[in-house]
Structure formats: C-alpha cells, structure tokens
C-alpha positions as CSV (number, residue, x, y, z in Angstrom):
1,X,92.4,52.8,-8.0
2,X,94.9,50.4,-7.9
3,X,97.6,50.4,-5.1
4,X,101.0,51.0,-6.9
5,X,102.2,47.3,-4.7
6,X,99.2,45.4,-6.4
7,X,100.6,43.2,-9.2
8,X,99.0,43.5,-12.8
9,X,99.2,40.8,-15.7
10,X,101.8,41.4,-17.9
11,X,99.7,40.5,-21.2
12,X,96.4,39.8,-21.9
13,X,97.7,36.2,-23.4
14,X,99.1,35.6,-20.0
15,X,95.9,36.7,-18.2
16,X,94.0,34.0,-20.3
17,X,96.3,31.1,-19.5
18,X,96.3,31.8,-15.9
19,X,92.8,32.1,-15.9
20,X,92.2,28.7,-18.4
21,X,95.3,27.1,-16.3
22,X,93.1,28.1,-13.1
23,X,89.7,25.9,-14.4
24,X,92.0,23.2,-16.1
25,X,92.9,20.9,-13.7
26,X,91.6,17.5,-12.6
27,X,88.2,18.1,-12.9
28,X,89.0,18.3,-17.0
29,X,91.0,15.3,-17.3
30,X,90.1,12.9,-14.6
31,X,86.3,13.8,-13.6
32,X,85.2,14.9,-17.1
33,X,85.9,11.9,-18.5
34,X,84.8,9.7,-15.6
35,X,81.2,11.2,-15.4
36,X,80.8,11.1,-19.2
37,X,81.5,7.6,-19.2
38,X,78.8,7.4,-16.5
39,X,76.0,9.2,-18.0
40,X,75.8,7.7,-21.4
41,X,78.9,9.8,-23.8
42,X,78.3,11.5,-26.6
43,X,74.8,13.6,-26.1
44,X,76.3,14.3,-22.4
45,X,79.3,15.8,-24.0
46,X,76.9,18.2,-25.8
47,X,74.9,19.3,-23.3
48,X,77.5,19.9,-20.9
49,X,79.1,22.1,-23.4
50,X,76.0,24.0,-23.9
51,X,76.0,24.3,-20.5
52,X,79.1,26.2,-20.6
53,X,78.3,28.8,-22.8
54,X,75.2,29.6,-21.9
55,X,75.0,29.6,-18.1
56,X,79.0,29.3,-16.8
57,X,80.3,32.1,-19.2
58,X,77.7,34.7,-17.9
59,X,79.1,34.1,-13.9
60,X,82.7,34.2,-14.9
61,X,82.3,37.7,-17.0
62,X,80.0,38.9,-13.5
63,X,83.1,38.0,-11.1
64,X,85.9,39.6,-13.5
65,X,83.5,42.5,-13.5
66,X,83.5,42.2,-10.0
67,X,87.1,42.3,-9.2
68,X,88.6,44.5,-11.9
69,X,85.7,47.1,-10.5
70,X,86.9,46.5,-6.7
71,X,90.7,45.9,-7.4
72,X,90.4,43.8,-4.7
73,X,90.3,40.1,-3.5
74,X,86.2,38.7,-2.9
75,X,86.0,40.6,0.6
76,X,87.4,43.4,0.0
77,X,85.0,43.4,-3.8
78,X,81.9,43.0,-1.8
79,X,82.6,45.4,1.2
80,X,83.9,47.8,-1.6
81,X,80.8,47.8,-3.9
82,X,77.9,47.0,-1.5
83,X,79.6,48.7,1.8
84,X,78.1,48.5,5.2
85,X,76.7,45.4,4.0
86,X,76.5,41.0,4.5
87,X,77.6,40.5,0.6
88,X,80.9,40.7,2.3
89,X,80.0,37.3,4.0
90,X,80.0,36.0,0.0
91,X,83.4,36.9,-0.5
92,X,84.5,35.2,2.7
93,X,82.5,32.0,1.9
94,X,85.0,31.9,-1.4
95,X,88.0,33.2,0.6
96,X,87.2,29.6,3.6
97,X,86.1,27.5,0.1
98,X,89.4,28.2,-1.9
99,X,91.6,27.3,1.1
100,X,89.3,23.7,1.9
101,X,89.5,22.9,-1.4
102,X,93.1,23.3,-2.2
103,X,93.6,21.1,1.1
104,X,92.1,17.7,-0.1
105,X,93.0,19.2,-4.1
106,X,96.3,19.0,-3.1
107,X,96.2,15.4,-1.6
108,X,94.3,14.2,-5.2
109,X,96.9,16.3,-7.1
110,X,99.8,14.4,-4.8
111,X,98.6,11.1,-6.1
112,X,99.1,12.2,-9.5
113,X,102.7,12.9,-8.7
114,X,103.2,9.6,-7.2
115,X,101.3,8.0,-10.5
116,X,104.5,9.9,-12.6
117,X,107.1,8.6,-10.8
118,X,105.9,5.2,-10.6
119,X,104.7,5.0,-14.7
120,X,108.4,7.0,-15.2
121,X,110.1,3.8,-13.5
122,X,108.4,1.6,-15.2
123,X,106.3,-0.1,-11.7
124,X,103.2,-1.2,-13.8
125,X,105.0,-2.9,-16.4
126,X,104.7,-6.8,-16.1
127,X,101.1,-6.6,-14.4
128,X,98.3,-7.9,-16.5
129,X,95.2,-7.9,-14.3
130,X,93.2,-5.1,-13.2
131,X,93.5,-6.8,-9.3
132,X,97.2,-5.9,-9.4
133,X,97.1,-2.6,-10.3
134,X,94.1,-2.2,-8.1
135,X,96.5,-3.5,-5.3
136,X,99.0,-1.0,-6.3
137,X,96.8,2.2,-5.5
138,X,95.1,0.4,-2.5
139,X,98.5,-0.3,-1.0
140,X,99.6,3.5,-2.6
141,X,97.0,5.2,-1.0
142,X,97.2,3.4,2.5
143,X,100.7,4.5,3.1
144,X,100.5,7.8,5.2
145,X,104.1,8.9,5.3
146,X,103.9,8.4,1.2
147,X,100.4,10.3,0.5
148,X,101.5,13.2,3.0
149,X,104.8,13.4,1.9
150,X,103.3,13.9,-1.4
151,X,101.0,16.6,-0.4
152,X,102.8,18.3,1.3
153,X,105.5,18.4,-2.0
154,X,102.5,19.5,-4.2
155,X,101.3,22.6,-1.6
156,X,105.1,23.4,-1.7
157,X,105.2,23.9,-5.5
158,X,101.9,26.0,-5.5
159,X,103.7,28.6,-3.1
160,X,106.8,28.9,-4.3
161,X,105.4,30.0,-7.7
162,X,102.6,32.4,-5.7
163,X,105.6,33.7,-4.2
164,X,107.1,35.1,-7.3
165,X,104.0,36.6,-7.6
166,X,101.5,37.6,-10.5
167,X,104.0,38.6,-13.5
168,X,107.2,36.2,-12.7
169,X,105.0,33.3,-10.9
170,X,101.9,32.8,-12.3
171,X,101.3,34.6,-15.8
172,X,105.2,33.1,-16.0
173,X,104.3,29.7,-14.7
174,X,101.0,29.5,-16.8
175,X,102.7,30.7,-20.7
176,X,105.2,27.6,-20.0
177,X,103.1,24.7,-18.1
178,X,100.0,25.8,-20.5
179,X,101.5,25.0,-23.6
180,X,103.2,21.9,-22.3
181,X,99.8,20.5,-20.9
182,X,98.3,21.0,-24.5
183,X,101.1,19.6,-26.2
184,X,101.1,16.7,-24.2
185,X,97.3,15.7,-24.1
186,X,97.8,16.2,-28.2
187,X,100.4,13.1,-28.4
188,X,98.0,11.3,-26.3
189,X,95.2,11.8,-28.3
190,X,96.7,11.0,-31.6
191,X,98.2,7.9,-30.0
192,X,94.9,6.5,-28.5
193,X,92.6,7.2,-31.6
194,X,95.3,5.5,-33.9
195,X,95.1,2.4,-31.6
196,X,93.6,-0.5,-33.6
197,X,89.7,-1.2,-32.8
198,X,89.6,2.7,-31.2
199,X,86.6,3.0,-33.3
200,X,84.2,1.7,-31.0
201,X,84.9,4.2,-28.3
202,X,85.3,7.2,-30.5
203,X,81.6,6.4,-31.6
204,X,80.6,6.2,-27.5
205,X,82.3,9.6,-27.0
206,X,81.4,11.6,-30.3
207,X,78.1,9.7,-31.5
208,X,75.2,10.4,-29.0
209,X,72.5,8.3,-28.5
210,X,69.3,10.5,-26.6
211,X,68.3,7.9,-25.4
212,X,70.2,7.3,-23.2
213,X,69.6,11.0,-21.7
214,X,67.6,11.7,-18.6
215,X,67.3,14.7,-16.2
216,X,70.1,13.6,-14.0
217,X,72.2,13.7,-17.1
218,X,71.2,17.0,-17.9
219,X,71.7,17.8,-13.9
220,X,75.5,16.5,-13.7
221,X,75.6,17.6,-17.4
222,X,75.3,21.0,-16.0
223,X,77.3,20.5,-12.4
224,X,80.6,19.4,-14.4
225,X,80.2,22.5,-16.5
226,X,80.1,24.9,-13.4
227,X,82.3,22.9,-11.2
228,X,84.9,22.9,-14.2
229,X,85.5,26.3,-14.1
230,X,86.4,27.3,-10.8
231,X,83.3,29.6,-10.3
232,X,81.8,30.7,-7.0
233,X,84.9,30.8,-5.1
234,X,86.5,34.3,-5.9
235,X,89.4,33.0,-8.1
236,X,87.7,34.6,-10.9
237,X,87.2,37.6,-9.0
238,X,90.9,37.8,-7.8
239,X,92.8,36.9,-11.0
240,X,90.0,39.8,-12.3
241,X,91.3,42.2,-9.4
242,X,95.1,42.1,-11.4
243,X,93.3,43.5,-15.1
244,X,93.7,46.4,-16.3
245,X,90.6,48.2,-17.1
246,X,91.8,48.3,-21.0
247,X,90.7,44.8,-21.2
248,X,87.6,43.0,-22.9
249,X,86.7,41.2,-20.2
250,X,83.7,39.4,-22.4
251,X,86.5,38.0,-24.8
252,X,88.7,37.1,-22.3
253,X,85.8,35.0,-20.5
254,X,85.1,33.4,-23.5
255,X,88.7,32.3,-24.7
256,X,89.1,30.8,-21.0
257,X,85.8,28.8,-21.2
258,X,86.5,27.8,-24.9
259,X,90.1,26.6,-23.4
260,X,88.5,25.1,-20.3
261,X,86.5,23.1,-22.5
262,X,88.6,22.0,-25.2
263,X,90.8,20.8,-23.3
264,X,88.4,18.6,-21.4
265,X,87.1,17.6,-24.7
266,X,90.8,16.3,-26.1
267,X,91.3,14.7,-22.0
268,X,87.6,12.1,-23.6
269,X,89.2,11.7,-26.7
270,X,92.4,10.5,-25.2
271,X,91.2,8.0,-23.1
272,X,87.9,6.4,-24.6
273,X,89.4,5.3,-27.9
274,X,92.3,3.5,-25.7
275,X,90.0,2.2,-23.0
276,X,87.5,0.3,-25.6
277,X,90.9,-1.2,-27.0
278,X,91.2,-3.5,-24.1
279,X,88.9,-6.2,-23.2
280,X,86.4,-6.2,-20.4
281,X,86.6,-2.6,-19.5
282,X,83.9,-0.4,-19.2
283,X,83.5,3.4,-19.8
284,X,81.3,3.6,-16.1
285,X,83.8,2.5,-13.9
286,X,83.9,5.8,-11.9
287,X,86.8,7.3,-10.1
288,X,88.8,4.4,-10.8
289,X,89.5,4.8,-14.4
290,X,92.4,6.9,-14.1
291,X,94.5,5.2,-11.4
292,X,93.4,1.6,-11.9
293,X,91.7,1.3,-15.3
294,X,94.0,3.7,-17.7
295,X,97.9,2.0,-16.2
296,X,96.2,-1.2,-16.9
297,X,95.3,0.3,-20.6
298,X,98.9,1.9,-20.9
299,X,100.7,-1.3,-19.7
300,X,98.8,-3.2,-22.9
301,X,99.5,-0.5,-25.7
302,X,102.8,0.1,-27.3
303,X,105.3,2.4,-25.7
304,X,102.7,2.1,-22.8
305,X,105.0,3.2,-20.7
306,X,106.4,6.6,-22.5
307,X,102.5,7.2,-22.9
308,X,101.4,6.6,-18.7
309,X,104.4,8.9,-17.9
310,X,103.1,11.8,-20.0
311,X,99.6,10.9,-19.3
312,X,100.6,11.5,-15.7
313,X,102.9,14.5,-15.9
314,X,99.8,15.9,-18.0
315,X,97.6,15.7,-15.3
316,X,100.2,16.7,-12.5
317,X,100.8,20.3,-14.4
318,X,96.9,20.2,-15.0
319,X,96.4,20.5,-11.1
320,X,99.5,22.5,-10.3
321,X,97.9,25.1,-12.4
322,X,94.5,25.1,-10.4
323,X,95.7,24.6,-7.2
324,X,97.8,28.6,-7.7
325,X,94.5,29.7,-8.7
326,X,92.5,28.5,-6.0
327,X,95.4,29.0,-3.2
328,X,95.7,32.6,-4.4
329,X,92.2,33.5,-2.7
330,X,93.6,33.5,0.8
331,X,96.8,34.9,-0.1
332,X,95.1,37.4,-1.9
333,X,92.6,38.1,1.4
334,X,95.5,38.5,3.8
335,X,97.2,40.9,1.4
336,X,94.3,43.4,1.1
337,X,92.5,43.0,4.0
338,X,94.9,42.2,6.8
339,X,98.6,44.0,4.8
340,X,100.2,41.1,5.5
341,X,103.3,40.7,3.2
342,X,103.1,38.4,0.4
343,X,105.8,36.2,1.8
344,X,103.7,36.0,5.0
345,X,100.1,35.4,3.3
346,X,101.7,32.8,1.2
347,X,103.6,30.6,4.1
348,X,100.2,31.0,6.2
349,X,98.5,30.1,3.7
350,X,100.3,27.1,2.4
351,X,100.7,25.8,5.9
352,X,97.2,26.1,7.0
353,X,96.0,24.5,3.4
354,X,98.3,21.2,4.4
355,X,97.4,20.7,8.4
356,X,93.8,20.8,6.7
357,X,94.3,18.3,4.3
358,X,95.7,16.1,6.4
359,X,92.8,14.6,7.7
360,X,91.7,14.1,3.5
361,X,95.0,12.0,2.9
362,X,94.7,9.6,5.7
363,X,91.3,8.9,4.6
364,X,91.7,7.0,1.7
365,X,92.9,3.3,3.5
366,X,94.7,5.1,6.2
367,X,92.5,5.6,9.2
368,X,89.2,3.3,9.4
369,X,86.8,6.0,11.1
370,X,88.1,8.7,8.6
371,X,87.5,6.4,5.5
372,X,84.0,5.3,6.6
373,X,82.8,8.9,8.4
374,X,78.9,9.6,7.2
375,X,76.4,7.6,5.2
376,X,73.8,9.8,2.6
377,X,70.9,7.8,1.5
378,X,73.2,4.3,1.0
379,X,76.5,5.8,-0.4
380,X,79.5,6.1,2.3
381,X,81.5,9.0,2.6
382,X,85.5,9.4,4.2
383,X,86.4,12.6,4.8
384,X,88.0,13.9,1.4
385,X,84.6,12.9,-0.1
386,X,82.9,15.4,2.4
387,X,84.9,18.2,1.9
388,X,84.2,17.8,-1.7
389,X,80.5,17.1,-1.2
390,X,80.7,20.8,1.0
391,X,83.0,23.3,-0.5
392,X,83.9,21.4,-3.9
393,X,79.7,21.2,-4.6
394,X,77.4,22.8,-2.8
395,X,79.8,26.0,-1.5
396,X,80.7,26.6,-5.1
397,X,77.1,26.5,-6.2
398,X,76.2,28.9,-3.6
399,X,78.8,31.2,-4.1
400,X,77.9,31.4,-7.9
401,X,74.3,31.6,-6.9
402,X,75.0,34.4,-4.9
403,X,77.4,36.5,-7.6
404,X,74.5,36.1,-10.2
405,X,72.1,37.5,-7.3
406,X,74.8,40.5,-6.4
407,X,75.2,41.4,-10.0
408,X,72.0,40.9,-11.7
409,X,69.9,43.2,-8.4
410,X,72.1,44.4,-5.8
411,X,75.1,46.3,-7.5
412,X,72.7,45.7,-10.7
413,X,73.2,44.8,-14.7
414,X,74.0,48.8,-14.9
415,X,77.0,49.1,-12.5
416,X,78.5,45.8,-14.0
417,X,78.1,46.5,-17.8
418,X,79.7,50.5,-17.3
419,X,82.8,48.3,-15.7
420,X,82.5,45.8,-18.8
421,X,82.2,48.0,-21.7
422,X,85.6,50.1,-20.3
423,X,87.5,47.4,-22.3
424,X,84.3,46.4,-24.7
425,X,82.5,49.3,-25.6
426,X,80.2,47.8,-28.2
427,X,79.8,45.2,-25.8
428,X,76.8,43.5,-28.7
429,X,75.3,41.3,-26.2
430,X,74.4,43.3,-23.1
431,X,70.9,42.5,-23.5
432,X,71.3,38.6,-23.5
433,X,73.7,39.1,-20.9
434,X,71.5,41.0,-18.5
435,X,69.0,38.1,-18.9
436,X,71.1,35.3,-18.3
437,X,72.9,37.4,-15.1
438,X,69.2,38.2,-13.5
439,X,67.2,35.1,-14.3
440,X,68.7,31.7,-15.9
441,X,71.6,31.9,-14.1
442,X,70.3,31.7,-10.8
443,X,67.4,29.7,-11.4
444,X,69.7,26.6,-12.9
445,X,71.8,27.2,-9.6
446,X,68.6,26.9,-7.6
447,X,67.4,24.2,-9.2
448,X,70.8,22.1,-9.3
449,X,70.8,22.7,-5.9
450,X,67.4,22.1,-4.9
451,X,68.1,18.4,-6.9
452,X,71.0,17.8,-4.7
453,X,69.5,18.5,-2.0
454,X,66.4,16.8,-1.8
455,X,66.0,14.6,-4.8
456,X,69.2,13.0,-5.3
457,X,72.3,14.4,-3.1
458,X,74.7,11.6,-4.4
459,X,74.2,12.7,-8.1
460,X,77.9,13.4,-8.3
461,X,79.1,11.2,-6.0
C-alpha cells in the first residue's frame, strides 16, 4: 500500500512527460547526433530505433512493474519483493549510479548554460574560424571558478524543483519545460532543412547506405538506445513507485520511448542539414560538434544568433529535465529507507551530487593529472570520462542486466504481468513480452557488455 505522505502523479499526461523529460536529455540532442554522425547515418538511425522498441521498451515496462508493485524507491523494491535477499544490492547499485551520474551530468549540463548566455550576448558573432571558437570552449572550460559556478547553478535548479515535489515540481516542471523543448527543437528544424544546399545532409541522416554498417555499429547502435533512456539506474522504477495501479503501464512505456526517440530523431534533423551547409565540416567530428562545430554553423546562417540561443536553451531544459529524474533516486532512497524529510534528502543529496562532481569539472583543462588520469588500449581518459565509462556505461548495463534477470526468473514473468495487467488487462502481448524479459534482453546486455569489455572497451568513447 501506499503511505498516505508518498506523492502520486497528478495525470497520466504528466506521468509521461516526466518520465520522456527523464530520458530526454543530452544524450538525445548532443550524443545522438554525434555517434550517428560517427557510424555512418541513416541505416544507424534505423537500427538504433529498432533497438528501442524491441529490447529498451521490455526493461522500462519491467522497472515500472517493479516500482508501482513495491511503492518504493529501487532498495526498498528489491528488499520488498525478493526479501531476505542480495537483489537489494541492485537497487543500491542504481541508488550510488544515479547520484555519480548527476555529478559530472550536471558539470556537462553547466556548460550548456554557459553556451546560452554566451550565444544570448551575441560572444560568437564576428568569429569565422573553427580555431576561435575552439579557443572559446578551451579557454571556457579551463576556467574553474566559471565551470563550478555553473554546476553548482545547474544542481541548484534540479533541487529546488525536487523540493516542490512530485505534483507541484516535477509533473509541474515537466507539462511546461516539455512542451517548450519540443517547440523549440521544431523551429530549429524547420530552419536548418530550409537552409540552401541542406539536401546533402538530410540524404546522410535519412538515406542509409548498409554499407557502411558493421557490428560495432549495430553495438553502439544498440548502447545509444539503452543509454538514452535512463534504464538500469532505478529512475524508472521510482517515477514507477508514484503510479497509481489504474495505469497501463505498457502504454505509458511506449509513449515515453516513442517520445524519447522522436525527439532525438528531430535533435539529427536539426543539425545535419545545417552542418553540411558549411564548408569543410564533417558529420564525425565527435563531441565537438555541439560546442565548437554547431556556433561556428549558427554564426554563418541567418539569424545565427536567435537560432544558437534557442539551440542552447533547448538543450539546457533538455538536461534540467534528466538531471530531476536521475537526482530523484537518492532522494527517493533517503525518504523510504532512512524517513528523512524531503527537505533533508533533497539538500543531502544535492550537496553530495556537487562535492562529487567537482573533481569532473576541473578535468576538462583545469587540473593536468585529472585531465590525463588512465589510458585504455590508446585512448586517454580525465576523470569525467571515467565516471561516464563506469556508472554512465557499464553500471547502467548491469543494472538493466540485472532487472531483466529479477523479472524474467527471480520474482518471474507471472508476478510482473498480474502487476501489469491491473492497469492493462488484455495486456495482447504478454507472450512476446515474457520472451524478450527472460531471453533477448539479457543476452544483448551480455553481449554489449561482453564487447566492451574485451573486444573493444572504447566503442563509445
């Protein structure tokens, strides 16, 4: 039962656009489109969203199953439905994974508020070489009192909308920074694909070419997919502990996955037709292309300007939007578990989330021995890149490994579709689902990790 303190969404439209805000975020608009443009476009595109659909959607319906069952954050879930048992360890291993993550998230999502300010006052206009704008983030990134200040400012606007809580902070949050983020990336899009010679790159992003497809396209095909949807980690499970049991929890999975991946979808067609417009660029420039490559693209497009401000503000709300979901874990942890007062999980929470990140924000050009830390098999690594090598990859993986495990044998296909068919009682697809939960779900996480692990570990480097 639920506790008469525990919050409840409001709607089920709000549920979905907290949940959709929670997997929209930067990995949509700024890695989607980066490791498309490295693995060949169009017939990437298409795998990745089969990818989606047939392995992601199965483990997000499995940890809403999970929570709405338990009423409870990922610890409390486990320790409620297995008692006496280690699958409480799982829900931990999201609980220590949602607060890394939002710590070097937050410095990422602090760059994108810089970006705003400095497209909204016009800093990039003038420059017409890549080397300047280059300089820019170098010199941006380098200055720790400015990338600390800034992520500390981000981690402050993700707790003072947890603090309103679930109804007046984040269902509230999410039905007015949802709609803005859509109408925004909209503009963008039909701005860049009516830019003269666009052409060329809508053919790159929407013409594939199998070709150009081998099995580590199909791997980070299928890594972007799960990583995109902020699986493994227990948000899913959490915003699934605030349902009530009326809800179809199969639809509701679907219309966040179908969100998730629109908008990543609209985030390619945005940039691609604008970034062929200019000469010399290329679509496999990495990381890069959205704080070097696309202000040089903005400052050579009319209204450049107007267009890098939204561009930036898109991705800002894009992030602010994840970073509640993922933040909420802890919180949500400290609330159950511990009775800790909202007020109290949040501020812990929040505070604990920056001291970590700190390390991640001084190791971009700040502090030598934090930018160069470890070395895998040629590629160097600072310390934000091995926090997301560890909790943003290979914890996520094993948590989502693990739920498939938990649901398809230990609390079993039975126990999860009686909690799935209280708001779906035809619930059509049971069948297909109990495959997909008990075999090819965790033998693609197996074998993306086994890949990683000892075929090619910088695959999504």
């Amino acid at each position: 039962m639920t506790s008469p303190e525990r919050g409840q969404w409001g709607t089920k439209l709000g549920f979905i656009l907290a949940a959709a805000g929670s997997a929209i975020g930067l990995g949509n608009i700024w890695r989607f489109p980066t490791t498309v443009g490295q693995n060949g476009g169009a017939a990437f595109v298409l795998i990745y969203v089969a990818s989606v659909f047939i392995i992601s959607l199965s483990i997000m319906i499995a940890e809403f199953a999970i929570g709405r069952h338990a009423q409870k954050n990922p610890v409390g879930a486990f320790n409620s439905i297995a008692p006496g048992t280690l699958w409480k360890y799982v829900g931990l291993l999201g609980v220590v994974t949602g607060w890394a993550i939002t710590s070097y998230y937050s410095v990422v999502a602090g760059w994108t508020l810089g970006y705003f300010f400095k497209t909204a006052t016009g800093q990039f206009s003038g420059m017409v070489t890549s080397d300047e704008i280059t300089e820019v983030f170098v010199s941006f990134a380098a200055d720790p009192l400015n990338v600390i200040g800034l992520h500390a400012l981000f981690i402050i606007l993700t707790m003072a909308i947890l603090l309103a809580g679930v109804k007046a902070g984040i269902e509230r949050w999410s039905k007015i920074l949802m709609p803005i983020l859509l109408l925004l990336l909209v503009l963008l899009v039909v701005r860049s694909v009516t830019l003269p010679g666009a052409s060329e790159g809508l053919s790159f992003y929407l013409e594939p070419d199998w070709s150009k497809v081998s099995m580590r396209n199909v791997i980070a095909a299928m890594g972007q997919a799960f990583f995109s949807l902020s699986l493994g980690m227990g948000t899913m499970i959490t915003y699934g502990s605030y349902l009530s049991r009326k809800e179809n929890l199969v639809s509701s999975a679907g219309w966040v996955c179908t969100l998730d991946t629109g908008i990543a979808f609209l985030a390619g067609l945005a940039i691609f037709p604008a970034l062929f417009t200019v000469p010399g660029l290329e679509p496999t420039v990495g990381a890069g292309l959205i704080f070097v490559v696309l202000p040089n693209v903005f400052n050579q497009i009319p209204l450049g300007d107007l267009f890098g401000t939204g561009f930036f503000l898109l991705l800002t709300i894009a992030a602010l939007t994840s970073s509640i979901s993922i933040l909420i874990v802890p919180v949500a942890y400290f609330e159950d578990e511990k009775g800790w007062s909202k007020r109290k999980a949040v501020l812990v929470s929040g505070a604990v989330a920056f001291l970590l990140g700190i390390p991640s924000a001084l190791s971009v050009g700040g502090v030598e021995w934090l930018t160069d830390l470890v070395s895998i098999e040629g590629r160097t690594y600072g310390f934000l890149d091995m926090m997301n090598l560890m909790f943003g990859q290979y914890s996520l993986m094993t948590g989502s490994f693990l739920v498939a495990l938990f649901v398809g044998w230990k609390w079993g296909v039975a126990g999860a579709r009686t909690e799935i068919e209280q708001g779906n009682p035809a619930f059509k697809s049971r069948a297909i689902f109990a495959f997909l939960i008990r075999f090819l779900c965790p033998l693609a996480i197996a074998l993306l990790l086994a890949y990683l692990l000892f075929y090619d570990p910088n695959a999504f480097a």
